[in-house]
N, C-alpha and C positions, 0 to 999 in steps of 0.2 A: 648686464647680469640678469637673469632672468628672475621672476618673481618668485618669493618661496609661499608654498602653499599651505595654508591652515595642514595641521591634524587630521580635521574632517571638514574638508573640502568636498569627500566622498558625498556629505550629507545635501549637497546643492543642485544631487542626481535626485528627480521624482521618484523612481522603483528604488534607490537608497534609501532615501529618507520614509518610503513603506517601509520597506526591512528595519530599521532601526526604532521606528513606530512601534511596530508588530512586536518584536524583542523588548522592548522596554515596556509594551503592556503586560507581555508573557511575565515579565519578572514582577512587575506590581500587585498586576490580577490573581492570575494562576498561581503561583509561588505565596501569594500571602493569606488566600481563604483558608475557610477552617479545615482543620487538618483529618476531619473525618468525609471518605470518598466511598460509597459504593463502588466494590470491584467485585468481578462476577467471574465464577470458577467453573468454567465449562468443560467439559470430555477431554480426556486428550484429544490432539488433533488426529494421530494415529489410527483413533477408530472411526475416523470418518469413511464415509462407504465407498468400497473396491470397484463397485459398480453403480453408477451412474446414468441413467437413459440408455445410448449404445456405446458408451463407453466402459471401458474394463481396464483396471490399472492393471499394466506388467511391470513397474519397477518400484520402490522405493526408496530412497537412501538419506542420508542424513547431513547435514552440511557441518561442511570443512571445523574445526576445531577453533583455527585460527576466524573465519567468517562470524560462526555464533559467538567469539567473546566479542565482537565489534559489534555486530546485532543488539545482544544484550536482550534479545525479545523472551517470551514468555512461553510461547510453545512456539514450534516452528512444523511443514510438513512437505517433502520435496515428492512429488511423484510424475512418473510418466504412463497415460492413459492414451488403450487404442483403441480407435472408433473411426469412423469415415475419414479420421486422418491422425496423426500419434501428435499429442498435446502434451506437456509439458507444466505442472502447478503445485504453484509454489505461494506457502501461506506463512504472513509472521506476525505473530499475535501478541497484543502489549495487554496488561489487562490493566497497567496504569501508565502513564507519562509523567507524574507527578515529580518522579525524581532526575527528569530530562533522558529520558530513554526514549525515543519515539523511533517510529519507523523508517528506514533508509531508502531514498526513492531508489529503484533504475535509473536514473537517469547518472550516477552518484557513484554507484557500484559497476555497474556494467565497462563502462570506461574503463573505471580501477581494473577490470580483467582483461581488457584489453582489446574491448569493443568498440568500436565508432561509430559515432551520432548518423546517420542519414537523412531520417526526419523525423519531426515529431508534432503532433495537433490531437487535440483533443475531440474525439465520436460521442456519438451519444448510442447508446446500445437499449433496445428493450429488451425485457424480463420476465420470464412470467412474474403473476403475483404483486408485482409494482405497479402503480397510476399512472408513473410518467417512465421515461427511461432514464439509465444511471448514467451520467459523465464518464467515461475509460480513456487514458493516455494509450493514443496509438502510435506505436515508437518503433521506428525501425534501427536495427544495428548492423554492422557487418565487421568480421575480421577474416583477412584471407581470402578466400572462396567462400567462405561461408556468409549465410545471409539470415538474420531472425528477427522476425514478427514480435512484438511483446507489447502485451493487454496491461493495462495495470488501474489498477484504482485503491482510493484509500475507503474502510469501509470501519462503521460501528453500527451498534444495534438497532438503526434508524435512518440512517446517510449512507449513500456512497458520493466521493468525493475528489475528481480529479487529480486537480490543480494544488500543489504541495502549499502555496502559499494559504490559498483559502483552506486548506484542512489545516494549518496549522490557527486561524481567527476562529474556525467552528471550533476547536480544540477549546479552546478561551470559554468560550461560549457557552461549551457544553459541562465545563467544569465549575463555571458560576453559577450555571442555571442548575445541572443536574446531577451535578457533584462527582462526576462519572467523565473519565477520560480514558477508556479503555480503543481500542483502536486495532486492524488489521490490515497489513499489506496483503492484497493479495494479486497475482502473480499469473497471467497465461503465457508461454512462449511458444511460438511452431516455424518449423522452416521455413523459410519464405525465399531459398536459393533461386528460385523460379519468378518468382513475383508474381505468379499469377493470383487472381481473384478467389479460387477456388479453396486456396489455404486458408485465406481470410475466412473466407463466410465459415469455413470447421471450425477455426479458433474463435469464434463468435459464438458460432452457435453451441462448442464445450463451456464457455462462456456464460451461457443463457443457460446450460445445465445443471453447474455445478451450482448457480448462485444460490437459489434459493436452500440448496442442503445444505451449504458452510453457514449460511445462516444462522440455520436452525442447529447445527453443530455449534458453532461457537456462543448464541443469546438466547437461546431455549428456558433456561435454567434462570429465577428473578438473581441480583446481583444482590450481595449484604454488603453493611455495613460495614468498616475498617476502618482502625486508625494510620496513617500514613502518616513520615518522619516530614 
């Protein structure tokens, strides 16, 4: 008769027993300081600017009804922009986490629509205006014939941030230290049916475009004081 396994057995896995770590400090730490947070009221995202470097939005639209109640984000802004090649960006803005709302990777969603994993490893991208260059998840998908590139990083008034795990300890981190858990997905996609090189370096370099405006779009402005439930 084979052996019956603890409850959490799971916990005897090293990357479980992070996760379960990480989870139980989120609920001790983050969940128990004091309940006053700097949250910071920025622009809509909608007036962020049409034109960008040689880029020029031709589209906008707004996500699916059923998508934003799962979201749950704060502002959200979808557009597609044409320049040395048509880019596709997509931004979801929390201005707190406080009450477990955080940001949903790609990796999470994309599936859910019905995209498959090809590959995924994290680039390191330069910026203007930054010291060092920023962490990006370079992820590719495919369904059918089709095939797409997608940039993604997690980003606040000071970080950008890969890796889902480590944004969610800086989260910790920054809500101890700075009382401030405000946070952005943001979002590059572009064709990549071809796979060649060439698509890359455009979504890179929309990439190195937009950064510095969403920026200053979304932490321009100092953040106040709030009480939060």
């Amino acid at each position: 008769m084979p052996e019956r396994k603890s409850l959490f057995h799971f916990l005897s896995y090293k990357p479980a027993m992070a996760v379960a770590v990480l989870l139980a400090a989120e609920v001790i730490l983050f969940y128990s300081v004091p309940t006053k947070e700097y949250v910071p009221s920025p622009p809509p995202l909608d007036l962020f600017a049409t034109s960008v470097g040689p880029w020029t939005m031709t589209t906008e639209f707004a996500i699916e009804a059923d998508a934003e109640k799962i979201l749950k984000a704060d502002d959200t802004l979808t557009r597609n922009y044409q320049g040395p090649d048509k880019e596709e960006l997509f931004v979801a803005f929390f201005k707190s986490q406080r009450a477990g709302v955080t940001p949903h990777s790609p990796k999470l969603c994309l599936p859910a629509n019905g995209w498959a994993d090809e590959s995924s490893r994290i680039i390191s991208v330069k910026v203007p205006g930054e010291t060092a260059a920023i962490p990006v998840n370079r992820y590719i998908v495919f369904k059918d014939d089709q095939r797409r590139l997608v940039l993604y990083w997690f980003q606040n008034w000071h970080r950008a941030t890969a890796d889902e795990y480590l944004s969610r300890f800086y989260l910790l981190y920054d809500s101890i230290r700075y009382r401030r858990s405000d946070e952005a997905l943001i979002r590059v996609v572009t064709d990549y049916s071809n796979g060649n090189g060439v698509a890359e370096e455009h979504a890179i370099q929309f990439l190195q475009d937009v950064y510095q405006p969403l920026k200053r779009q979304i932490w321009s402005a100092q953040p106040v004081a709030a009480l939060l439930p």
